[in-house]
C-alpha positions as CSV (number, residue, x, y, z in Angstrom):
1,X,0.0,0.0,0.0
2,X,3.0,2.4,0.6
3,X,4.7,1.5,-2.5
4,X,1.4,1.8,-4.4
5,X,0.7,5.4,-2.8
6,X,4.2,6.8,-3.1
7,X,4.4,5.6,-6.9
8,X,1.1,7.3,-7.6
9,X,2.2,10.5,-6.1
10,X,5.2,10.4,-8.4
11,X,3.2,9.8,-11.2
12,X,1.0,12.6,-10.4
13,X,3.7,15.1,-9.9
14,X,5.5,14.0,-13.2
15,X,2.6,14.9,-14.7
16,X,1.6,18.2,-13.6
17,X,5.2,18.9,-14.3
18,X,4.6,18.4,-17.8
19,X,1.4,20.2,-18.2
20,X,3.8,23.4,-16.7
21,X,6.5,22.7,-18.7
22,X,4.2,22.5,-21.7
23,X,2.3,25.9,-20.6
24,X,5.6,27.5,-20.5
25,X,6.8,26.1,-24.2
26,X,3.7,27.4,-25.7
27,X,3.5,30.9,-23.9
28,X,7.3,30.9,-25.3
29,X,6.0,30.1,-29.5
30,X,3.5,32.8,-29.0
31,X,3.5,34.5,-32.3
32,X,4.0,38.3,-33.0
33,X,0.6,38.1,-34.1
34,X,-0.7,37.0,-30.8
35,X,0.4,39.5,-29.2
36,X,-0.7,42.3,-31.8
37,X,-4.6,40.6,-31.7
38,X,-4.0,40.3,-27.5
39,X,-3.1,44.3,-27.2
40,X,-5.6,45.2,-29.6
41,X,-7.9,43.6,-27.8
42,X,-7.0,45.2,-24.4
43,X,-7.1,48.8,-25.9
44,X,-11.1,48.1,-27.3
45,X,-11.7,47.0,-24.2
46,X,-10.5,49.9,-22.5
47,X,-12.2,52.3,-24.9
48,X,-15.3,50.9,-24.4
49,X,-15.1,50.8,-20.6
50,X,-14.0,54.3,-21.0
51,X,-16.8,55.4,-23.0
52,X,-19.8,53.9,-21.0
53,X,-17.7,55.0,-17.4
54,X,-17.0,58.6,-18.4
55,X,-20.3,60.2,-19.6
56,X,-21.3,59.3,-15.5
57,X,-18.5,60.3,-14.2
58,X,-18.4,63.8,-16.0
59,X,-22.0,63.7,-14.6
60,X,-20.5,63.8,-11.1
61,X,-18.2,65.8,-11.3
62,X,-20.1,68.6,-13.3
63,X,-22.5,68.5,-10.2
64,X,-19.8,69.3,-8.0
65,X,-18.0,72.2,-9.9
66,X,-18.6,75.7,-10.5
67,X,-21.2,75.7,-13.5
68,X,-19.3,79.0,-15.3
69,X,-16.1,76.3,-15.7
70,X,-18.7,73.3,-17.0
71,X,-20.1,76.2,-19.6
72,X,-16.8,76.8,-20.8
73,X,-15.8,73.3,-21.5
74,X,-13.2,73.6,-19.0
75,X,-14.3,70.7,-16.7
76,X,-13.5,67.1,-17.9
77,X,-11.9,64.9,-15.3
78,X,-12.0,66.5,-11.9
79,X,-14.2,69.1,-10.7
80,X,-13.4,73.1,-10.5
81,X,-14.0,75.5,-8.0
82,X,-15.4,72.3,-5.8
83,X,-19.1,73.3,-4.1
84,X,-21.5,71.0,-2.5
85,X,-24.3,74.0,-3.4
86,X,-26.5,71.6,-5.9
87,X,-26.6,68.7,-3.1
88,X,-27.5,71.2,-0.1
89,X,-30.6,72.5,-1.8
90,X,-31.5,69.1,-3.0
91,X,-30.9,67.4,0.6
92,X,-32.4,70.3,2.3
93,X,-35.9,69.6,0.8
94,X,-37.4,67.1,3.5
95,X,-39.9,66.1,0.2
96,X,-36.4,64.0,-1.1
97,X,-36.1,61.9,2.1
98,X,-40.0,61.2,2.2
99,X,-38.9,60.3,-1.7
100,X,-36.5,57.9,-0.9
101,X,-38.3,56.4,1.8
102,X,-41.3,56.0,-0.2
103,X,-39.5,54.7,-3.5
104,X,-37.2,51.7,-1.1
105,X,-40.3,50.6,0.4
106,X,-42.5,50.5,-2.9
107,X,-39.2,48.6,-4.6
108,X,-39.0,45.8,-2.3
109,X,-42.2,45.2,-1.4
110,X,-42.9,45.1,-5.2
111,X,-39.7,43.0,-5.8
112,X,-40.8,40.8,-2.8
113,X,-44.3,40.3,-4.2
114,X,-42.8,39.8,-8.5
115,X,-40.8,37.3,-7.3
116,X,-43.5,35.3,-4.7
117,X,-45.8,35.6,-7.8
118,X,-43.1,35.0,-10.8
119,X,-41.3,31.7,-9.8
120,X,-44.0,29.6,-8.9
121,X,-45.9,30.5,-11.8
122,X,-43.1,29.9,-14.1
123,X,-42.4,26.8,-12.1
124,X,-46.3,25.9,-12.8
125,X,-46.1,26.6,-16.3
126,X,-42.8,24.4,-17.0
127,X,-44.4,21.1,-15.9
128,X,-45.1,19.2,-18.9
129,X,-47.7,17.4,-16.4
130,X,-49.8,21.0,-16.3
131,X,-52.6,20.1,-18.8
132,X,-53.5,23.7,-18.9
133,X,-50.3,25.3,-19.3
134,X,-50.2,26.5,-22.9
135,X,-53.8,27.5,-22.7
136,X,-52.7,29.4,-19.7
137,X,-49.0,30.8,-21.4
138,X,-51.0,32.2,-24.3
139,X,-53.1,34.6,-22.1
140,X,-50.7,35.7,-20.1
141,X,-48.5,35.9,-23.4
142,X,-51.9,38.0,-24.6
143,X,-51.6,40.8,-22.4
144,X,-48.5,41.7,-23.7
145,X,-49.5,42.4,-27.1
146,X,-53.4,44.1,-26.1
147,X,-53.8,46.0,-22.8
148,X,-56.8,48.2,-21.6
149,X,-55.5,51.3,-21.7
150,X,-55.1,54.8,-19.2
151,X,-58.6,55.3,-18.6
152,X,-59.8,52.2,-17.9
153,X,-57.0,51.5,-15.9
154,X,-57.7,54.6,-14.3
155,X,-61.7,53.5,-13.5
156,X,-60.4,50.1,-12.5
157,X,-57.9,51.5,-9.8
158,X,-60.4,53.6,-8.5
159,X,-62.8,51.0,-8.1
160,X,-60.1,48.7,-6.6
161,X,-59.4,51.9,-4.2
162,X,-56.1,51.9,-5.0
163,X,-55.6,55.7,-6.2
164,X,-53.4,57.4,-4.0
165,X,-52.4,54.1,-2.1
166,X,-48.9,52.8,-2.1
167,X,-50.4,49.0,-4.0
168,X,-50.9,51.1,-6.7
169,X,-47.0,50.5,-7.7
170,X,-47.4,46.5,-6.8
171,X,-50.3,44.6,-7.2
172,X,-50.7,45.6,-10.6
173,X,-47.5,45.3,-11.9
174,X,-47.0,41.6,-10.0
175,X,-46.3,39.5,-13.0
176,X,-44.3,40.6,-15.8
177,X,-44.4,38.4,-18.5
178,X,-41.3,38.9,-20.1
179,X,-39.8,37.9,-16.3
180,X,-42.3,34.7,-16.6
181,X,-41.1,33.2,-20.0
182,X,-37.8,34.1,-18.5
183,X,-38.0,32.0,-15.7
184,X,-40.3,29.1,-17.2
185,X,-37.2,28.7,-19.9
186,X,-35.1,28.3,-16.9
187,X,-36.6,25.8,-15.3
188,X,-37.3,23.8,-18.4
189,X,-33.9,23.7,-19.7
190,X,-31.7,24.2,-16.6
191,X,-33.2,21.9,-13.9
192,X,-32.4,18.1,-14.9
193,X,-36.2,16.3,-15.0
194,X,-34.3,13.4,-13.0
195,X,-34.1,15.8,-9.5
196,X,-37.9,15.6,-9.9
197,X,-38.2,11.9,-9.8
198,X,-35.7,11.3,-7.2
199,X,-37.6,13.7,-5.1
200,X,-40.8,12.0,-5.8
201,X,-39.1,8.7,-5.0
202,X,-38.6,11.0,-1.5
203,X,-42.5,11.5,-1.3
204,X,-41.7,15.2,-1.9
205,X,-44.5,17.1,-3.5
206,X,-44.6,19.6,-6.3
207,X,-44.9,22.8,-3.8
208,X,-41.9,20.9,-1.3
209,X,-40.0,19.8,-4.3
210,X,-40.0,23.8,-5.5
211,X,-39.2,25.5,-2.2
212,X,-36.6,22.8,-1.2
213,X,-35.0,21.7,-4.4
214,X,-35.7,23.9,-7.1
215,X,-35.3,27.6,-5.6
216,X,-32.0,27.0,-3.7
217,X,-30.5,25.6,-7.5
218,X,-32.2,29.1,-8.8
219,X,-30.4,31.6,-7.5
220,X,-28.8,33.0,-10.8
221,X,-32.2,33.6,-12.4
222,X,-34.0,34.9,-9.5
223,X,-31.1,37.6,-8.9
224,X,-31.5,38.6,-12.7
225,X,-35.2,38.8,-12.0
226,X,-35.1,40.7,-9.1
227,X,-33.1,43.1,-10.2
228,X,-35.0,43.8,-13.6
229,X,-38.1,43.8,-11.3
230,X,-36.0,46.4,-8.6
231,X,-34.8,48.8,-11.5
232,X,-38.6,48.6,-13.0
233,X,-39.7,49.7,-9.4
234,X,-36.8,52.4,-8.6
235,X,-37.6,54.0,-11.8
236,X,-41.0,54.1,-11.7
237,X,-42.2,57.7,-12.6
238,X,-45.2,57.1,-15.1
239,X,-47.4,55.6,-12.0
240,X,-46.8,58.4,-9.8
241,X,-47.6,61.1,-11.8
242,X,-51.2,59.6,-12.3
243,X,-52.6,57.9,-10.1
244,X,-51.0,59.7,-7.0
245,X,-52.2,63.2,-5.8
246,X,-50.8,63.1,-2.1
247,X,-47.4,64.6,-1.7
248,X,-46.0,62.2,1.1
249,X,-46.4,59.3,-1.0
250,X,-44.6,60.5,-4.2
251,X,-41.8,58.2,-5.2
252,X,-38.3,59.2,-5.7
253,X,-38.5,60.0,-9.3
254,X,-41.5,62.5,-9.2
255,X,-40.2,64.4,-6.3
256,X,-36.8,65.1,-8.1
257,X,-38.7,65.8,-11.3
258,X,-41.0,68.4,-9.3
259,X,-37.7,70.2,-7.2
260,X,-36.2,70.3,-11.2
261,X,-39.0,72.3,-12.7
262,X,-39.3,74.0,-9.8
263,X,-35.8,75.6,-9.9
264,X,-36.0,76.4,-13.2
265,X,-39.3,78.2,-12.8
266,X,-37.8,79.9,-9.8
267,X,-34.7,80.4,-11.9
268,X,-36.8,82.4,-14.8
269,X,-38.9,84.3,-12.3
270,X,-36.2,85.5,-10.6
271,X,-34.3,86.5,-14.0
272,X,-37.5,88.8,-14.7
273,X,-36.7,90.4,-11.2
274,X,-33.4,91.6,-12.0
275,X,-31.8,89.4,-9.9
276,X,-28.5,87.6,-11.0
277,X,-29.3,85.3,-13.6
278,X,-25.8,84.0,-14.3
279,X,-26.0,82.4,-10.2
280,X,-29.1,81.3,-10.5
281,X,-28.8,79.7,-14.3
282,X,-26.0,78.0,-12.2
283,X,-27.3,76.8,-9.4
284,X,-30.2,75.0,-11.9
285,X,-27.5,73.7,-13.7
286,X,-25.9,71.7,-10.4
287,X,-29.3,70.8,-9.2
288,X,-29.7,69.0,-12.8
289,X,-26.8,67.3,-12.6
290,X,-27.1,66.3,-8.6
291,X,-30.6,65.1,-9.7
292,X,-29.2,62.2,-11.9
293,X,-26.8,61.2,-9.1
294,X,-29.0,61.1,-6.6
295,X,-31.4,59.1,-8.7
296,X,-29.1,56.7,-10.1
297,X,-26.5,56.3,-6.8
298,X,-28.7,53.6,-5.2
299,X,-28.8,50.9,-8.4
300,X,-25.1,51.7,-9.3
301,X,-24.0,50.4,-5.5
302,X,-26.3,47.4,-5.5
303,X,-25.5,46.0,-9.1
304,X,-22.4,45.2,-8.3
305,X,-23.2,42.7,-5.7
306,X,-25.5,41.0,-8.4
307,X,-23.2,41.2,-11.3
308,X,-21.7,37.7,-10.9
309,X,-25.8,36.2,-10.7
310,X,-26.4,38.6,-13.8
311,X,-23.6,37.3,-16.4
312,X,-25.0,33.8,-15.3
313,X,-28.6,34.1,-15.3
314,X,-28.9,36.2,-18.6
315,X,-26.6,33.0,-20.5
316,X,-29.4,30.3,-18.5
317,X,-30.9,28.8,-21.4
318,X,-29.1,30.3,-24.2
319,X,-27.7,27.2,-25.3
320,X,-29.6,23.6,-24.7
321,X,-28.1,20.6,-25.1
C-alpha cells in the first residue's frame, strides 16, 4: 500500500510537471501576431469601458464644480472651484427623504411580491404534467401584445381603491411576463427532470420539491429577475404622476422631477426680477446634474453585488443541449 501510494504521487507530480513545462513552451511560441490581436484587444476594451464609465463620471463631477467652468468646456476629469451647493438644496428639501423612503419601500415590497408571484408561476407553467399550461401561457402571453388602456386603468384603480395608495405600484405590476417566459425557460432547460423523480421517489410534492429543491439551485435567475423587477420599481415615474395626488407618497423619481422644474421656474422668475441670472442659471445647472446622481447612486452600489448572478442568469438557457 506504501509502495502503491508513493508511486502514484510520483506519477501525479510528473505529470503536472509536464502540463507546466508545456504551458511554458507554448506561452514561449507565441507568435507576433498574438500579441498584436492580444493588445488590440486590451485597448477596445479599455475604450469601451472608457466610454460607457465617463459620460457618469463627468456627470459627477459637473454637479460638484462651478457651473461657469462646465459652460466653458473647462471641466473634464476633476471638478473646478469644488461646491457642494446643488446637493444642499436638494438634501435640504425634506420632500427628497420622504422620496427615498417612499421609493425603497414601494421597490422591495414590489420585488418581494414579482418574485412570490413570478417563480412559482413559471415553475407551474414548465411542468409538462400541467394540462393547462399553454392555454394558460397564451393569455398571459396576450396581455402583452393588447392592454386596456389609461382610462380604464384609471376607472379600475379607483374602483379597486387603489388611487393614492402605495399597492398602486405592486399589485398591478405583480407578474411581468417577459420575467415569466424568463424563468419558465429556466426551469425547463436548466433543472435536470431526474431531480424531480428522485424527489418523488422522496415523497416530496410539487410545492416541497420547488421551495426545497428547485429555488435554492435558482439563485442565478432569480437575482437577474429581481433586479429587472427592482430597477422597473426604482424608476417608476409614469405611475406616480397619475394615479397619486398626495405629496407624502410620491416616489423618488416625481419628487426630483418636481424640485427640477421648480428651480428652473424659480430660476426664470427671478431673471425677470433683476436678480443675478448667471447664479441662478447656475445653481439650476448643479441641481440637474445632482438630480441624476441622486437618482441613479442607489442601483449603481447594488449592481455590483448582483453582477456575478447577472452574467450567469442572462446566459441560462441560451444554449440547450
Amino acid at each position: 500500500m506504501t509502495r502503491s501510494y508513493t508511486h502514484d504521487d510520483s506519477a501525479a507530480a510528473a505529470a503536472q510537471g509536464r502540463v507546466v513545462a508545456e504551458n511554458r513552451h507554448r506561452h514561449q511560441k507565441r507568435s507576433v501576431g498574438d500579441w498584436v490581436v492580444d493588445a488590440t484587444l486590451v485597448v477596445i476594451m479599455v475604450v469601451v469601458v472608457i466610454a460607457v464609465l465617463y459620460p457618469l463620471w463627468f456627470v459627477v463631477v459637473a454637479s460638484l464644480s462651478d457651473q461657469t467652468y462646465v459652460a466653458a468646456g473647462k471641466v473634464t476629469v476633476f471638478p473646478i472651484d469644488f461646491t457642494w451647493a446643488g446637493y444642499r438644496r436638494i438634501f435640504g428639501n425634506s420632500r427628497v427623504w420622504s422620496g427615498y423612503r417612499n421609493t425603497v419601500i414601494y421597490s422591495v415590497v414590489g420585488t418581494a411580491l414579482n418574485l412570490v408571484v413570478t417563480m412559482p408561476a413559471a415553475f407551474a407553467l414548465s411542468r409538462r404534467e400541467f394540462p393547462m399550461r399553454r392555454i394558460v401561457m397564451f393569455l398571459f402571453t396576450f396581455t402583452m401584445y393588447f392592454a386596456g388602456g389609461l382610462i380604464p386603468n384609471y376607472i379600475l384603480y379607483k374602483q379597486l381603491d387603489l388611487l393614492n395608495n402605495m399597492w398602486v405600484f405592486v399589485l398591478p405590476g405583480a407578474v411581468s411576463v417577459w420575467n415569466l417566459i424568463i424563468a419558465r425557460s429556466f426551469f425547463e432547460t436548466s433543472i435536470p427532470e431526474d431531480l424531480h423523480d428522485a424527489a418523488q421517489l422522496d415523497g416530496l410534492g410539487d410545492f416541497s420539491y420547488f421551495l426545497r429543491v428547485v429555488v435554492p439551485l435558482s439563485s442565478a435567475i432569480i437575482a437577474v429577475i429581481g433586479l429587472y423587477y427592482f430597477v422597473g420599481h426604482w424608476n417608476d415615474y409614469f405611475t406616480g404622476l397619475v394615479f397619486i395626488r398626495d405629496d407624502a407618497k410620491q416616489p423618488l423619481q416625481n419628487i426630483l422631477q418636481s424640485i427640477l422644474l421648480g428651480s428652473q421656474t424659480q430660476t426664470t422668475g427671478q431673471i425677470t426680477s433683476g436678480v443675478d441670472a448667471q447664479q441662478l442659471q447656475q445653481l439650476a445647472d448643479q441641481i440637474k446634474y445632482g438630480v441624476i446622481i441622486i437618482s441613479t447612486l442607489p442601483l449603481l452600489v447594488i449592481y455590483p453585488f448582483l453582477q456575478k448572478y447577472f452574467n450567469k442568469g442572462v446566459m441560462i438557457g441560451a444554449v440547450k443541449g
